[in-house]
C-alpha positions in Angstrom: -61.3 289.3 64.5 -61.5 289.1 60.9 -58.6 288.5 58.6 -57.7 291.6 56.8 -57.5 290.8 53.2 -54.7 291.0 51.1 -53.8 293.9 49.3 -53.0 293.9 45.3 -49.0 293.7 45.9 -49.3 290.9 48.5 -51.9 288.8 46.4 -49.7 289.3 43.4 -46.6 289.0 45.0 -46.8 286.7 48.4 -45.9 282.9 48.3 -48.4 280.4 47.4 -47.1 278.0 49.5 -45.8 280.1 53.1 -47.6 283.4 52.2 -44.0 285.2 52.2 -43.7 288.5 50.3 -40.5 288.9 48.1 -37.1 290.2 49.6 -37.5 294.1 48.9 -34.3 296.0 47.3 -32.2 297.4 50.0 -32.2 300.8 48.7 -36.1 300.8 49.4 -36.1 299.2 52.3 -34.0 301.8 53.7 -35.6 304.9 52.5 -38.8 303.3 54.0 -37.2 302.5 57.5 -35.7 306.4 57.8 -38.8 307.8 56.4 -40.9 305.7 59.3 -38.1 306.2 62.2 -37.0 309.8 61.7 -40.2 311.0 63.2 -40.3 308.5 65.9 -36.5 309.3 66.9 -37.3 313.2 67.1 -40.1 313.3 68.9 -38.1 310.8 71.4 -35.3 312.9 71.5 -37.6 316.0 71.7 -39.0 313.9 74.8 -36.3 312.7 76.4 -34.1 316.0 76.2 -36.6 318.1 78.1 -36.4 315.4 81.4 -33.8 316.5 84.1 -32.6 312.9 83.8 -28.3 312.7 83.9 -26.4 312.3 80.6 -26.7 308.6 80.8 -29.6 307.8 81.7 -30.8 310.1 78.8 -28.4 308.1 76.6 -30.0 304.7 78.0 -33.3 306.0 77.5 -32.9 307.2 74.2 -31.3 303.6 73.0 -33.6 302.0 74.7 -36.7 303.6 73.5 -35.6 303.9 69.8 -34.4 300.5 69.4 -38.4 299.3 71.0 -39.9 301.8 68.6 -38.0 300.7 65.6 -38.7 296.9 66.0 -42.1 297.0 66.8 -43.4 300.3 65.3 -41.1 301.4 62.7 -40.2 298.2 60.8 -43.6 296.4 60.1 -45.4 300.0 59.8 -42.8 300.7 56.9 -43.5 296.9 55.4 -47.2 297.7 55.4 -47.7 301.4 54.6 -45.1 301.5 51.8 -45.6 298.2 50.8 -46.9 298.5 47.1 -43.8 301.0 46.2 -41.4 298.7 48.5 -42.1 295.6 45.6 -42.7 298.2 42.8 -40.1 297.0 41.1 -41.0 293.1 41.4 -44.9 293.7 40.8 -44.1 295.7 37.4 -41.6 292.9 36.4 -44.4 290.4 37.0 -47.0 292.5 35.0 -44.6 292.7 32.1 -44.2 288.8 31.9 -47.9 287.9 32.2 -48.0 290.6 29.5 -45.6 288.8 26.9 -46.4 286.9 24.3 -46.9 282.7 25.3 -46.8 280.3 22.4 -49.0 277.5 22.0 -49.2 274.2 20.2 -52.8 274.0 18.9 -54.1 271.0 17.1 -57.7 271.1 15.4 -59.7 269.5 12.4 -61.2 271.3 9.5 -63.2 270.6 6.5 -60.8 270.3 3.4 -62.4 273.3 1.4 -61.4 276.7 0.5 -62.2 279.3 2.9 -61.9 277.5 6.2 -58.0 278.2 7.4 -59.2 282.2 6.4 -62.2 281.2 8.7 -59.6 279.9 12.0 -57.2 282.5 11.2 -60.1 285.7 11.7 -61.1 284.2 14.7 -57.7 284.1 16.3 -56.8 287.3 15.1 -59.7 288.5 16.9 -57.7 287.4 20.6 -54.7 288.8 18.9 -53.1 285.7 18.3 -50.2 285.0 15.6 -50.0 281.9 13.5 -45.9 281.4 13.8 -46.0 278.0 11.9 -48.8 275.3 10.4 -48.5 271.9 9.3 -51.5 270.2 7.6 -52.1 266.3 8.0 -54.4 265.0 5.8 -57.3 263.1 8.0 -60.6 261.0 7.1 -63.3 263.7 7.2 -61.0 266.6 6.8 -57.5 267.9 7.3 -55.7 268.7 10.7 -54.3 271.7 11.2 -51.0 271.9 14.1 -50.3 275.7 14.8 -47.9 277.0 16.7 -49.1 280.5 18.1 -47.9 284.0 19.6 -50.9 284.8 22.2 -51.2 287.5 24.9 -49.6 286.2 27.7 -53.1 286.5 29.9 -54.9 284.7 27.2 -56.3 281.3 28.9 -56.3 277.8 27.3 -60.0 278.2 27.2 -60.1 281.1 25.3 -58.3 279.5 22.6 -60.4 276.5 22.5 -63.1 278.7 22.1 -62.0 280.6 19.6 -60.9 277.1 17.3 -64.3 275.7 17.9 -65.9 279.4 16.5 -63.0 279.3 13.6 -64.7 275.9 12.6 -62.2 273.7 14.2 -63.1 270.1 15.6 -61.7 268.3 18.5 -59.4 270.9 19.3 -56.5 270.9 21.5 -53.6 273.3 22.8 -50.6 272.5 24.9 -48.0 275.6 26.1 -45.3 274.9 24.0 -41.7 276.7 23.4 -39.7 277.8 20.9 -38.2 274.7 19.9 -41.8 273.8 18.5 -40.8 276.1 15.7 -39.0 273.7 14.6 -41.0 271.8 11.8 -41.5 267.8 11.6 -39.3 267.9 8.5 -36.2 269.3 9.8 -37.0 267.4 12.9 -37.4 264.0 11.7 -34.1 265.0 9.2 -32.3 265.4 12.6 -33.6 262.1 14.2 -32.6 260.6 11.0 -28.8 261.5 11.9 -29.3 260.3 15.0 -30.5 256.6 13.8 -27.7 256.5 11.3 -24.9 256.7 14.3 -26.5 253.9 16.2 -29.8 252.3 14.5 -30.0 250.8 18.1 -31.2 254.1 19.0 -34.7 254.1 16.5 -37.7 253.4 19.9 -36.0 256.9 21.2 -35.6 258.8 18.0 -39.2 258.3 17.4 -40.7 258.2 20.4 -39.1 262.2 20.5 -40.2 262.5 17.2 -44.3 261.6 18.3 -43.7 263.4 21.6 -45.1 259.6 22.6 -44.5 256.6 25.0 -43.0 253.7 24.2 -45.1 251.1 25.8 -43.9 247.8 26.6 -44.3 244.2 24.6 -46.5 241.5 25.8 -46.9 243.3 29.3 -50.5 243.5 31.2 -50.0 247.2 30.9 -49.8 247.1 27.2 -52.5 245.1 26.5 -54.5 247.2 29.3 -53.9 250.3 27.4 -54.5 248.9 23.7 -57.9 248.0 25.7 -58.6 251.3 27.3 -57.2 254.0 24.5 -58.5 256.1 22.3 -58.9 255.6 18.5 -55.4 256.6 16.8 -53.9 256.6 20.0 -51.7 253.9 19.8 -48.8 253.2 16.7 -47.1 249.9 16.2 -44.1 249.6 14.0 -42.9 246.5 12.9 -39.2 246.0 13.0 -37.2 242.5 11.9 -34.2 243.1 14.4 -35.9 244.6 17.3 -39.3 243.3 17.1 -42.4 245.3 17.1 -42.7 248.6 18.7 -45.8 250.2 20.4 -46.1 253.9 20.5 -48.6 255.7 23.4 -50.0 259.0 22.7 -53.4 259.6 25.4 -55.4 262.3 23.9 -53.9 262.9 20.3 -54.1 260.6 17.9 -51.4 259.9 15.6 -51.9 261.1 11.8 -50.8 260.2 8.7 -48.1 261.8 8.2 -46.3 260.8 11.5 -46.8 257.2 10.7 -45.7 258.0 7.8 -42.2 259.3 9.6 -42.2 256.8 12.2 -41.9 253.9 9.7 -39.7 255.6 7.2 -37.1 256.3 10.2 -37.4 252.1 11.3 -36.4 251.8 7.5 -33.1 253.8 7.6 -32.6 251.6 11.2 -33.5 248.3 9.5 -31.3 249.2 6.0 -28.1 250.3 8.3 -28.4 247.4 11.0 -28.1 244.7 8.4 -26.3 246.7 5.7 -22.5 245.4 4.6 -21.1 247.8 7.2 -23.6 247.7 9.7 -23.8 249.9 13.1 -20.4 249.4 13.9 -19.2 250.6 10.2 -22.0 252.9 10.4 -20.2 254.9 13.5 -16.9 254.8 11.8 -18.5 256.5 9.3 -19.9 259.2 11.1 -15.9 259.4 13.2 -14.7 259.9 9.8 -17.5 262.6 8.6 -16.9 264.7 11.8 -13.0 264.4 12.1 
């Protein structure tokens, strides 16, 4: 016997990983059960009534029979007849969030002439696609462009490549990003900054969260494996006196200018307060003072 396939609330709805539906909300659940039972109880009653049985045996019978009927006939009859307006309420919460808006980190290259971000920006529109935010990084052969966008929430990482690529963007790439990408490398790196000047010992993290990158290991077989083996741009090193040099990782997007740029101003401030008159430990008595 063939498997029946599933309907459009259970393939929506049912567990990827045990094929479970949702817990339905009582109140349904009811309603279904006494709209399924009530004709099974009176036409046992209606049965069992007529029969010259005595008054307990009727009784028996009655339990008996309704209590069989319910499990097996009632119950999963009302789970499968009613079951799209059992989970109404779950499958139009589920259509409402794959309808919401998803934002998206997009990175691409354009030529660095008047008329191409117009270019990008019609062929997003066309998907119905919001630019929140751009940055621009000056590149060799161009300029890259980081966006984050407001996209339909059924809209498909493919479909936004595509629609870059027909913009006139090169070696695009999008990653599903949140809010906290609004946040712009300035004001970021400003807040790292704060960060370095309460404890400079603090600089591989500050800007390995700045590059969204991995801080790779010195003078390991892994390291030099991966200086081997990456792509161009994809590795940063940043020389430091007190720490010695640090090797940033990030597979599939090169660095730019711009965030070596950041990366090496922030070892700076970490260099300038570690061997300053006060250094770190006058450095976080500072700060104690600022916040009290």
């Amino acid at each position: 016997m063939k498997p029946q396939a599933p309907t459009p609330a259970a393939a929506e709805l049912s567990c990827e990983v045990c094929g479970q539906m949702p817990e339905p909300p009582k109140t349904r659940l009811t309603v279904a059960n006494v709209a399924v039972m009530l004709p099974i109880e009176l036409l046992v009653h209606a049965l069992v009534v007529q029969t010259h049985l005595p008054y307990l045996a009727k009784v028996l019978v009655l339990t008996l029979t309704a209590t069989v009927l319910v499990i097996w006939v009632a119950e999963p009859s009302a789970a499968r007849i009613l079951r799209r307006w059992l989970h109404a309420p779950a499958l139009r919460h589920r259509r409402r969030l794959g309808a919401a808006p998803a934002l998206w980190r997009a990175r691409t290259v354009l030529r660095d002439q008047p008329g191409s971000l117009k270019k990008i920006t019609r062929s997003l529109a066309l998907l119905d696609t919001n630019i929140l935010s751009i940055h621009v990084h000056p590149v060799r052969g161009g300029v890259m462009d980081e966006f984050v966008l407001s996209a339909p929430g059924e809209l498909t990482e493919r479909q936004l490549l595509e629609a870059l690529k027909d913009g006139g963007g090169r070696h695009p790439n999008v990653w599903p990003t949140t809010a906290l990408a609004m946040a712009d490398g300035q004001t970021k790196a400003l807040s790292l900054a704060a960060r370095i000047a309460a404890s400079p010992q603090e600089l591989p993290l500050a800007v390995a969260e700045l590059l969204s990158a991995r801080i790779l290991p010195e003078d390991t077989e892994t390291a030099r494996q991966t200086a081997e083996t990456n792509d161009a741009g994809t590795l940063l090193k940043i020389p430091t006196a007190w720490h010695g040099p640090i090797t940033f990782y990030r597979p599939g997007e090169p660095f730019t200018p711009a965030e070596s740029a950041r990366a090496h101003r922030l070892a700076e401030l970490a260099e300038i307060l570690a061997h300053g008159p006060a250094g770190p430990v006058g450095t976080k008595e500072a700060a104690a003072a600022a916040d009290s």
